[in-house]
N, C-alpha and C positions, 0 to 999 in steps of 0.2 A: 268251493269256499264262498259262491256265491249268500247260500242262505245264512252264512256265519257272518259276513260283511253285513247285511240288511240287519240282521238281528242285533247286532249290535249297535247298528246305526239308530236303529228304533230306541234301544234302551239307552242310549246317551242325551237324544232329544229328550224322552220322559224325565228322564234324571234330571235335565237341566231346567224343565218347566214345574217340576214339585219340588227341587231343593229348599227353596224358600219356605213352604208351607212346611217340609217335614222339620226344618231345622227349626221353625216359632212355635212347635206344640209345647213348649210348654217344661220341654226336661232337662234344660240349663240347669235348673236346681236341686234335681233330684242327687242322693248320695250312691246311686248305683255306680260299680267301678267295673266299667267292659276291662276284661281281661285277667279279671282276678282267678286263680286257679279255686277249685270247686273240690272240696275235700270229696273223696268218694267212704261210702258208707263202711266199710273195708280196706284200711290204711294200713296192715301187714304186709298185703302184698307191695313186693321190694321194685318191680318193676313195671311200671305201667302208665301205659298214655298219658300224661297230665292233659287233662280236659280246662279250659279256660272258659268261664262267660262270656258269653257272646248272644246269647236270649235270654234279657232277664226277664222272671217272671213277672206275670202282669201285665204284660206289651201284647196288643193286637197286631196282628200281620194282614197286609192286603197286599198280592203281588197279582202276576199273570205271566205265563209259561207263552214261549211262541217258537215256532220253526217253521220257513218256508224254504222250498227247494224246488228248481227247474231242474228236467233232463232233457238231454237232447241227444238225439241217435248221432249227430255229429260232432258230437264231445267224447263219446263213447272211445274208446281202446280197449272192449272188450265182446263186442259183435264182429268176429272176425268168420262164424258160419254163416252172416247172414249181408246179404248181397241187394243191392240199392234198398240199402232199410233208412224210412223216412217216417219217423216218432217222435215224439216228446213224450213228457208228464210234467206233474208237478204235484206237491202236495202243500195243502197249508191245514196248521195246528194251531190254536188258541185254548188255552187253560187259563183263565183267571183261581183265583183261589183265595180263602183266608182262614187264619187258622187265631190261637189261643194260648198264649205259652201258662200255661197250668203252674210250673214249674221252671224254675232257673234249667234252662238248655232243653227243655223238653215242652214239647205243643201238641196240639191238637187241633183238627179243622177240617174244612170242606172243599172240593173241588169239583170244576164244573169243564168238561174240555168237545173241542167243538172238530172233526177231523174232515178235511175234503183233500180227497186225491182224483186227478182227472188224468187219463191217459187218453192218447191217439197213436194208431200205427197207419200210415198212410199208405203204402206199401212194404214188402220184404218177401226177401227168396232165401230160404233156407236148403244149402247143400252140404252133404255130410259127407264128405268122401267121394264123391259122384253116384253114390248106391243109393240115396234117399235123398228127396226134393219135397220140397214145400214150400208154396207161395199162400202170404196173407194180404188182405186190403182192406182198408176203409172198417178198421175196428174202433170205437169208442168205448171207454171204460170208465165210467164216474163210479166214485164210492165215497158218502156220506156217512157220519157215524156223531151221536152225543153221545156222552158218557160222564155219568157223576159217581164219586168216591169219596168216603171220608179218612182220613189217614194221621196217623202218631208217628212224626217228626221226636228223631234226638240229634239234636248237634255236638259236635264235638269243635271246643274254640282249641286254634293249634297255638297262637300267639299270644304274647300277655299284653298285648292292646285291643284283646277284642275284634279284628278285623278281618281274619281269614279262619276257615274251619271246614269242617266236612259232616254227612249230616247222610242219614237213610231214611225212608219214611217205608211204613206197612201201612199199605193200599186194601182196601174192601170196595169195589167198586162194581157197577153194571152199566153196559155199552151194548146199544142199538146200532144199528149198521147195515146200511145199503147199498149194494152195489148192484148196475146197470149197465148191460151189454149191448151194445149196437149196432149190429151189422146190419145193416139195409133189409134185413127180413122180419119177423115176428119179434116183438121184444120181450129180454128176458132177463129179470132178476134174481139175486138173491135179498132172506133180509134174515140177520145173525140177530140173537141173542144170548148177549154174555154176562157169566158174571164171575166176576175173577178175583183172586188173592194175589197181591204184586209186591215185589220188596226192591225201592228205588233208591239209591246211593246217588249222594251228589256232593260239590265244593261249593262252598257259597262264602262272598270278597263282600265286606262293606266298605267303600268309597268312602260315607260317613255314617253316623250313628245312628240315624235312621233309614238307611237306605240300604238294600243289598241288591247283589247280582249274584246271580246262582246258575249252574250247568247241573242238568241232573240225565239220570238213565236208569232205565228199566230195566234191572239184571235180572231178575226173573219173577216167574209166573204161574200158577197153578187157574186152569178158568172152567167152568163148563162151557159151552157151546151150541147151540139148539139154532140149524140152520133150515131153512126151508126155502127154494129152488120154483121159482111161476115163471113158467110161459103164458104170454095174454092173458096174464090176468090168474091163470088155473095153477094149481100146487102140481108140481108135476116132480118135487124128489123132496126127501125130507133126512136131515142126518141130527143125531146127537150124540157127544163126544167132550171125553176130559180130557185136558192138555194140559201138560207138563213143560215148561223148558227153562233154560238158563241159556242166555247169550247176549251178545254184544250186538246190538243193531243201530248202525249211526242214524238212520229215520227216526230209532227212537230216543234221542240225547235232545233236550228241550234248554232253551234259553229262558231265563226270567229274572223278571225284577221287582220286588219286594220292596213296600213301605210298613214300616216298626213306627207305631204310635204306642 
């Protein structure tokens, strides 16, 4: 709960140093009504989600996504094979973004997200029943990655004041990615090229009328992959692969906060 504490911590000081600015642009006047229900184009059907405004059209979006997370082998309750294990990680995520709402409850925009995961294992002895043993030391594992994507956001407002809703976006994006092994002998990387189809669901709360907080996550994915494997320097394995999945990855559920001009 650590990175959820920080994460929010962040987005309360931001909040509290552009209130000011988002609340004097300007749309005191305007006769838009957050929360008005949004006739849907097909009003027979007898049963269905009433959708509320909560992105009127015409409004620019500027936010930024974040998540950081520490691990620590001594926090762990779930290394129970392995025997004086002495690791950490950590990973940190920044996504700025800005999108365009075209449309009443519906946008479009840009994203730019920036990934560093660093791991250490200082030691660790793996015993599996006493029939197999394995001892690791002095591993280092950095992995860098950019990735930009463009994506069609729909919101759905649940309330008829405009302030709480839920909201999917479909991702087209492509993600570089490096990752670097270090074991005290010859060094050796990989470096990925992806480029992927994504469809991300999230809840997103406005505190006030220009302002949001939003939780999102990556339920699934269809990417290609084009990896390729150097030792010092020399290509020494090469893979290419389509990948398919759907799942729940709490690494990947992102914090952000969003200003509406």
């Amino acid at each position: 709960m650590t990175a959820m504490r920080t994460v929010i911590t962040i987005c309360l000081i931001l909040s509290t140093c552009i209130s000011a600015m988002a609340q004097s642009n300007g749309k005191g006047a305007d006769t838009i009504v957050l929360g008005e229900e949004i006739q849907p184009k097909d009003t027979t059907k007898k049963y269905r989600l009433k959708n509320h405004l909560i992105a009127p059209k015409g409004e620019w979006q500027c936010g930024l996504s974040v998540i950081y997370a520490d691990f620590s082998s001594s926090d762990s309750d779930y290394m129970m094979l392995l025997q004086g294990l002495n690791a950490k990680a950590s990973i940190l995520r920044l996504a700025p973004e800005a999108a365009y709402t075209y449309r009443n409850n519906h946008a479009v925009g840009a994203k730019f997200q920036y990934t560093n995961v660093d791991g250490m294992v200082d030691s660790a002895t793996a015993d599996l029943l006493g029939n197999f043993s394995m001892s690791l030391e002095n591993i280092h594992a950095t992995s860098r990655s950019m990735s930009g994507s463009v994506f069609h956001r729909t919101y759905v407002g649940l309330d008829n004041k405009g302030r709480i809703g839920i909201y999917w976006d479909y991702l087209l994006g492509y993600t570089r990615s490096k990752t670097l092994f270090n074991t005290g002998g010859p060094s050796s990387y990989s470096i990925n090229n992806k480029f992927h189809l994504g469809i991300a669901p999230g809840i997103v709360y406005f505190p006030m009328n220009n302002i949001s907080v939003q939780v999102g996550l990556c339920l699934a994915d269809l990417s290609y992959n084009n990896v390729k494997a150097y030792e010092s320097g020399v290509v020494v394995g090469k893979r290419q692969s389509w990948k398919a999945q759907a799942s729940i990855n709490i690494l990947d559920i992102s914090f952000g906060l969003t200003i509406h001009m």
